[in-house]
N, C-alpha and C positions, 0 to 999 in steps of 0.2 A: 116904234119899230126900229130892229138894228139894223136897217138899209140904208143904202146912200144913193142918190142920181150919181150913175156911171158906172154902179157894179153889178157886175154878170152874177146868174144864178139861174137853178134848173130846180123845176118846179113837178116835182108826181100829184097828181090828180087823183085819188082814190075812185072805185067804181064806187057807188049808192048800190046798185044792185047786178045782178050775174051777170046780164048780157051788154053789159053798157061799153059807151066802145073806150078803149082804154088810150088814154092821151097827159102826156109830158109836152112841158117848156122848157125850153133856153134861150133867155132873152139878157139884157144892160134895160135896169132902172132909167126911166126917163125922166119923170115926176115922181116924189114919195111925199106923202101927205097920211100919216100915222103909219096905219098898216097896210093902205091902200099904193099899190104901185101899178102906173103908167108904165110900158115895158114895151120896147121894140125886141123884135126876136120870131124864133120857128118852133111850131107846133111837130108835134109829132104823135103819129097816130100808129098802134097797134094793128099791123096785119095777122089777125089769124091765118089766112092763105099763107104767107110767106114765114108765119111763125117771128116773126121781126118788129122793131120799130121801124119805120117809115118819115122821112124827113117830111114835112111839105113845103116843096119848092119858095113860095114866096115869104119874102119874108114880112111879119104883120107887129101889127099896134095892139095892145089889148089892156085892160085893166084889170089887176087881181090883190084881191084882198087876203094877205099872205098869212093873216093869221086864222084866215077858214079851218076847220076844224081836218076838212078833206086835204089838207096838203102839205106832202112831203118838201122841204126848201132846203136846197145845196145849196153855196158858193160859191161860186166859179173863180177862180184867181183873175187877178185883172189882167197878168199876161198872155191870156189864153183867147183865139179869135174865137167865137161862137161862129162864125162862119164854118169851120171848119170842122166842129163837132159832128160825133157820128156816135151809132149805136153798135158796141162790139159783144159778141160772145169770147169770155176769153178761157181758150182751155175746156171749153164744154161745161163750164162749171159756174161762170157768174158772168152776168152782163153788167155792161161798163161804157161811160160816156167818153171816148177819146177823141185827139186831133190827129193821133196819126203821127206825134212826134214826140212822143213821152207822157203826156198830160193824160190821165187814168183816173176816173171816177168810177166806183163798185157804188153801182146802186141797187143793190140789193139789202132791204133792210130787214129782213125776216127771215133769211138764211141763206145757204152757202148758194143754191140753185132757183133760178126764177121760178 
């Protein structure tokens, strides 16, 4: 795997089927062992209701095998606090991971609008 312990990345979860609830990570590598990574970081979970992603509050430990077939894997720069990150619509047009002080990720990989 082309991971290292100590680099951020943000992780899409594909739904399996229609109604499944829709959930993103952004975590920093803790342990990498092939493709398997150990990862401190926040979940984030699709509100229908609010039409948004949703941060959850604490922050957690999890293990994910990042070369599942179900997952999208960004980057994260290393200068960038994952604390900080947030889910922006930008322009009405494409939603994007920001800190709120320049650092812009379009994660939209299938076209211009979510």
């Amino acid at each position: 795997m082309i991971i290292i312990p100590g680099e951020k990345f943000h992780v899409v979860m594909r739904r399996n089927y229609e109604n499944q609830v829709q959930r993103h990570f952004i975590g920093a590598a803790d342990v990498v062992e092939g493709s398997v990574v150990r990862a401190s970081g926040y979940a984030f979970i699709y509100d229908e209701m609010k039409a948004q992603y949703i941060k959850k509050p604490v922050k957690r430990t999890t293990i994910l095998d990042l070369s599942e077939s179900g997952y999208i894997v960004n980057l994260i720069p290393s200068t960038i606090d994952i604390d900080e990150l947030k889910y922006e619509t930008i322009d009405r047009t494409f939603l994007a991971i920001s800190d709120g002080k320049g650092y812009l990720l379009d994660i939209n990989e299938f076209g211009a609008r979510r």
